[in-house]
C-alpha positions in Angstrom: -79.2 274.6 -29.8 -82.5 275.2 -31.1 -85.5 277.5 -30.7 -89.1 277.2 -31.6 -91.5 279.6 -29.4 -89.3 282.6 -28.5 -91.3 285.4 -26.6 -90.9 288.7 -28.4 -92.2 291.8 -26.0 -93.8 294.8 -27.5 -91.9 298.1 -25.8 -94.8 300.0 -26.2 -95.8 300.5 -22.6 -93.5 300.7 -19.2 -94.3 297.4 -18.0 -92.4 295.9 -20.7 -89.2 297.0 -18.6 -90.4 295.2 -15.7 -91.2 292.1 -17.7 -87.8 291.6 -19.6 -86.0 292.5 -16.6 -87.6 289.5 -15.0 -86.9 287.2 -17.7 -82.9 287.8 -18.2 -83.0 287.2 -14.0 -84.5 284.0 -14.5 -82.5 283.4 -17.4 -79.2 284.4 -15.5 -79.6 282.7 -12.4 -80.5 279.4 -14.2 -77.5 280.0 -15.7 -75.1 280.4 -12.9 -74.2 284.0 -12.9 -74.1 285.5 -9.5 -75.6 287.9 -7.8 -73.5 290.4 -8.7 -73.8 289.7 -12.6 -77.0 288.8 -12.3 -78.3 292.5 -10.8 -75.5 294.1 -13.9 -77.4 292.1 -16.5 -81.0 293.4 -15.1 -79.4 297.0 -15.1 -78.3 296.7 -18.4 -81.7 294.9 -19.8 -83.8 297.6 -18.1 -81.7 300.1 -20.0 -82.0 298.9 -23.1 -86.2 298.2 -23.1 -86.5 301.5 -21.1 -85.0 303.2 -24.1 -87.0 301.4 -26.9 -90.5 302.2 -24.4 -89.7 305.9 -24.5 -88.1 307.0 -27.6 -88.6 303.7 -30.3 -91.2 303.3 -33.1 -92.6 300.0 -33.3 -89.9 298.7 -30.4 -89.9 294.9 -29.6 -87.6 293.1 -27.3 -86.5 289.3 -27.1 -84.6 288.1 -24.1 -82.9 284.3 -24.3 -80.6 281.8 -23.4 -77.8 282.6 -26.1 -78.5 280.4 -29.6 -74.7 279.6 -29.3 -74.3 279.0 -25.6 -77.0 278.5 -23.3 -75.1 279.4 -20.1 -75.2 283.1 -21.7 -77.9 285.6 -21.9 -79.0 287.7 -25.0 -81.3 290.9 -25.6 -82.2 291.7 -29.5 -84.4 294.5 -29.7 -85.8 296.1 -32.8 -87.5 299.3 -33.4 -88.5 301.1 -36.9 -87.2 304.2 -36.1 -86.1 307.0 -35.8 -82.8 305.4 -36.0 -78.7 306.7 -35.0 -76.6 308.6 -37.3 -73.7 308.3 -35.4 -73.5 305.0 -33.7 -70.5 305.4 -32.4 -71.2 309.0 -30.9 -74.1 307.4 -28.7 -72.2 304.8 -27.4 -69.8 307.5 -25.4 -71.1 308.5 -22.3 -72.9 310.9 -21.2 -74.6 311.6 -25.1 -78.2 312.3 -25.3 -80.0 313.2 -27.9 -84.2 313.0 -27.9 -85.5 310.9 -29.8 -83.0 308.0 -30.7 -81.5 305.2 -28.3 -78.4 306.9 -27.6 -79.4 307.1 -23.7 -77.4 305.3 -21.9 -75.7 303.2 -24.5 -72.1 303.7 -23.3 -73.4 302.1 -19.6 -75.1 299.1 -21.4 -71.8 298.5 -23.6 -69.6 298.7 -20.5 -72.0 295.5 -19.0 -72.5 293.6 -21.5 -69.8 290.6 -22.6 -70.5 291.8 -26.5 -72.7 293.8 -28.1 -73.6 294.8 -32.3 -75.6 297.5 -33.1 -76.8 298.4 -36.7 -78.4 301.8 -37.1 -79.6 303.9 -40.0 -81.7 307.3 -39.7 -85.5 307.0 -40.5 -85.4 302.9 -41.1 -84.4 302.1 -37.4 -82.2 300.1 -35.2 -81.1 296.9 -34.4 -79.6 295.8 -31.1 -78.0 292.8 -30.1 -75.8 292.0 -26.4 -75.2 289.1 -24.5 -73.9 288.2 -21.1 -71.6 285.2 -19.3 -70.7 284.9 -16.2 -68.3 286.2 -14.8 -65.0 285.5 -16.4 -66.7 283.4 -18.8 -65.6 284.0 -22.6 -68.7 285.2 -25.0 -70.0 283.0 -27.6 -67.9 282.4 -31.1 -70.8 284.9 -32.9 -70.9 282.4 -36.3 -74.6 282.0 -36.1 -78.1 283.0 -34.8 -81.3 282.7 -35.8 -84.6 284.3 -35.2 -88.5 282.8 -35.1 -91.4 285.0 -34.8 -95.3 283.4 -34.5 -98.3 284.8 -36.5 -99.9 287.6 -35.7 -100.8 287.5 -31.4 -100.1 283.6 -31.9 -98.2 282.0 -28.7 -96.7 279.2 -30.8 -94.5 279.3 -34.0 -94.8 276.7 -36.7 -91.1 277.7 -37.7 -87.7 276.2 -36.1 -84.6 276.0 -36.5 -81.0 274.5 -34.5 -77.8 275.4 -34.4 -74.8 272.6 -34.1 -70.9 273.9 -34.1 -68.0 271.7 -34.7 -64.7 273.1 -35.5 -64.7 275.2 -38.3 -68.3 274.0 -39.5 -71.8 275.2 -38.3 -74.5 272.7 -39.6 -77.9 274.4 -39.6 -81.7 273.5 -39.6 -84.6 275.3 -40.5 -88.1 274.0 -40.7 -91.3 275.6 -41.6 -94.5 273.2 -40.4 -97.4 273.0 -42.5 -99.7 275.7 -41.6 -99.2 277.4 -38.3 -100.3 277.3 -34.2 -99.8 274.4 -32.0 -99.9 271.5 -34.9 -97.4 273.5 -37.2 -95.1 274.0 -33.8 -95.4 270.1 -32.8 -93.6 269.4 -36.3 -91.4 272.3 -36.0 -90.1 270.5 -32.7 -89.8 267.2 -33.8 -87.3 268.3 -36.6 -85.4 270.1 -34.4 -85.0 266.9 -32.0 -84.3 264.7 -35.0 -81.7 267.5 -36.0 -79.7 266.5 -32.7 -79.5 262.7 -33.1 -78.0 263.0 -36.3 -76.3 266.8 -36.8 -73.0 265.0 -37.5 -74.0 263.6 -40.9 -73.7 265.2 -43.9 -76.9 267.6 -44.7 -78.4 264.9 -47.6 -78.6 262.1 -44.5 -79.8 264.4 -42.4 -82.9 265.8 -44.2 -83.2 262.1 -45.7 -83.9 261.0 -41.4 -86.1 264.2 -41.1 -87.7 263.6 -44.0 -88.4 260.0 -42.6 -88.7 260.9 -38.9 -91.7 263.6 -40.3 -94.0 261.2 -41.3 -96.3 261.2 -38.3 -96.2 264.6 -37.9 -97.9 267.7 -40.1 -94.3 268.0 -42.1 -93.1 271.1 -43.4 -90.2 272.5 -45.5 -87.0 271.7 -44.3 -83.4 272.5 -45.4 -80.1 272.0 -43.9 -76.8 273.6 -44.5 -73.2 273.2 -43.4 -71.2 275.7 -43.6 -67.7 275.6 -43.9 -64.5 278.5 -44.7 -65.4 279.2 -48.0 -68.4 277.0 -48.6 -71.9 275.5 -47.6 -73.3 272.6 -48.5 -76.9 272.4 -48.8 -80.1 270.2 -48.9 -83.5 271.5 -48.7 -87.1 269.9 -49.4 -90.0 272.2 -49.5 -90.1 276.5 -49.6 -87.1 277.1 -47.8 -85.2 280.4 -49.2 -81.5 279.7 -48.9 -79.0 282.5 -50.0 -75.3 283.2 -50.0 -75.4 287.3 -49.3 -72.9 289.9 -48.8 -73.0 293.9 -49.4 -73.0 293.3 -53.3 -75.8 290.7 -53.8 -77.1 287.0 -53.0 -76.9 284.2 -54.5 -80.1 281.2 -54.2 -79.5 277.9 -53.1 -82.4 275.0 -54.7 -84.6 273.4 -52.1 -86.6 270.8 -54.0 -90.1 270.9 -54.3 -92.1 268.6 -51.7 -93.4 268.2 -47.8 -90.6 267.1 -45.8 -92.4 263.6 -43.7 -94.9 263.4 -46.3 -93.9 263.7 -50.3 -91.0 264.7 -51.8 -88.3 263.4 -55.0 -85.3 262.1 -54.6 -83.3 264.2 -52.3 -80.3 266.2 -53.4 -77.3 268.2 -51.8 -75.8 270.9 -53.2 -72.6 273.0 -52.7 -71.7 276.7 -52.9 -68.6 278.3 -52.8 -68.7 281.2 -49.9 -66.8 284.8 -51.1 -65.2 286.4 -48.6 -67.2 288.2 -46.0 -70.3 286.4 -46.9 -73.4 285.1 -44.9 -75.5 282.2 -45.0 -79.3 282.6 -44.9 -82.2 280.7 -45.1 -85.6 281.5 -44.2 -89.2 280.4 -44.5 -91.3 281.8 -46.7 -92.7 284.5 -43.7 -90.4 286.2 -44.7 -90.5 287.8 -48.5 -87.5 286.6 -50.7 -87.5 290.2 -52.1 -85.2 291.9 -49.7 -82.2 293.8 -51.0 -78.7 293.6 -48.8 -78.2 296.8 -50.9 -81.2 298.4 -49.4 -80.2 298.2 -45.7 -77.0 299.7 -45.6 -74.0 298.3 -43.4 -76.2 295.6 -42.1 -74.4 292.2 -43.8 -70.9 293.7 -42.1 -72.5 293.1 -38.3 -72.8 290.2 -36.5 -75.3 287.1 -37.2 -77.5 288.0 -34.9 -78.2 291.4 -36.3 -78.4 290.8 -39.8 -81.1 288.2 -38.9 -83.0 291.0 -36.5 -82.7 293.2 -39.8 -84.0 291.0 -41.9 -86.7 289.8 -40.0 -87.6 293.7 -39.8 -87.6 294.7 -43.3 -88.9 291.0 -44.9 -91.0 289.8 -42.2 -94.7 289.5 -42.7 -97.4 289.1 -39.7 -99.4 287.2 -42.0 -97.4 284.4 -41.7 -95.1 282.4 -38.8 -91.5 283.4 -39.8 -87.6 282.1 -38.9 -84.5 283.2 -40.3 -81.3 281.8 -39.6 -77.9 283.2 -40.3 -74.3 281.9 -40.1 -70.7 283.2 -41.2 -68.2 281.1 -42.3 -65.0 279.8 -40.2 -64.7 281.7 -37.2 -67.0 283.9 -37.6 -66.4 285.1 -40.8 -62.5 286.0 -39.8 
């Protein structure tokens, strides 16, 4: 699956409940959940923005068909504070404390098919659930991604898609020249000539982007495949591409160039993958100066939070950003 235009919600005002809690109904009744799940998803969603309008600093909120399935629902919300010292405290019931988004927590875990959460006092909190129907297993969790536009832009120039096939995950990201409606038009063009051809190793596939580009703005692109214990990797403009854990990162080359336009031979690389790793590539809205040291716990959750995270701490607003994340194998097991 791919996403260009996501629809991020500031929490900063009580209407923002009402807003989010129409979008995961439309999102779960166009996904088949019934009325049952649906109104328990709405309950759940409400929740969650309610707490980010009331007690979060800097709270936004983005409600979607799941990256990874989109018969499921998903909620990430963000805030820059003030942040949980005790996780696991505020997900018991009935524990309150002012000023953190420990209200109700225990409810909206109890909903939810899954749920991540990364927390640390003073720098914020990151929350992640999604829904199926009922009886419906949750998502495999081995990837996620994350585009935000400039500034009050509606469009985002960035993209990226998601393809799973047994123990591999073959991703796309793709920054389009500039930003607004133009940038977006490339943005989407890559990720339909993703689709026709995700099966192919990364160097053919950014070879037919590259191609398939031509008549568009272009953009950096890079592709990845990730396997158990390594990714191979092609990439043709500024795309950042790491290998992170808790200890470090390691780069990945993308090759100078505008991906449709001009550009050297192309070149795939490959990585090994050390245990417990992630994957991540970004454009350049996002610095390439973040630290996994500096957000502690964070590349030990899910995909879809340590993209959130990241997002957070290296985003800029001066700038259309995606970041895309993926574990190796079955989720990193």
């Amino acid at each position: 699956m791919g996403e260009v235009n996501p629809a991020w919600v500031r929490a900063e005002d009580p209407s923002a409940v009402g807003a989010v809690r129409r979008r995961a109904v439309e999102l779960a009744e166009a996904a088949g959940f019934d009325t049952t799940r649906t109104g328990q998803t709405a309950v759940a969603v409400s929740e969650a923005v309610s707490n980010l309008v009331k007690h979060a600093v800097e709270g936004v909120v983005l409600v979607r068909p799941h990256p990874e399935a989109p018969a499921g629902v998903e909620l990430v919300a963000v805030d820059k504070g003030p942040g949980m010292a005790d996780v696991a405290r505020a997900l018991r019931d009935g524990y309150s404390t002012s000023g953190t988004l420990g209200i109700g927590m225990g409810a909206i875990a109890r909903i939810a098919t899954g749920y991540d959460v990364h927390s640390v006092p003073g720098m914020g909190t990151v929350l992640v659930m999604h829904f199926t129907a009922e009886g419906t297993p949750g998502p495999p969790l081995r990837a996620s991604g994350l585009t935000r536009p400039i500034g009050d832009e509606v469009s985002c120039g960035d993209g990226y898609a998601i393809a799973e096939n047994g123990e591999s995950t073959t991703v796309l990201l793709c920054d389009g020249l500039g930003h607004g409606h133009i940038a977006a038009i490339a943005a989407q063009t890559a990720v339909e000539l993703f689709a026709q051809v995700q099966d192919q190793e990364p160097l053919s596939i950014l070879e037919h982007l590259h191609r398939g580009l031509s008549g568009t703005r272009g953009g950096a692109v890079a592709v990845a495949r990730v396997g158990r214990d390594t990714v191979t990797y092609a990439g043709l403009g500024n795309v950042s591409g790491w290998v992170a854990d808790a200890g470090g990162r390691q780069g990945m080359i993308s090759l100078p160039g505008i991906a449709g336009h001009q550009g050297r031979t192309l070149r795939q690389y490959e990585y090994k993958i050390p245990p417990y790793a992630t994957v991540v590539m970004h454009s350049d809205g996002l610095t390439d100066r973040w630290d996994p040291g500096n957000v502690p716990g964070l590349f030990a959750r899910t995909p879809a939070v340590i993209a959130a995270g990241l997002l957070r701490e290296a985003g800029s607003r001066r700038d259309d950003a995606c970041v895309v994340t993926v574990r190796p194998g079955n989720g990193g097991d």
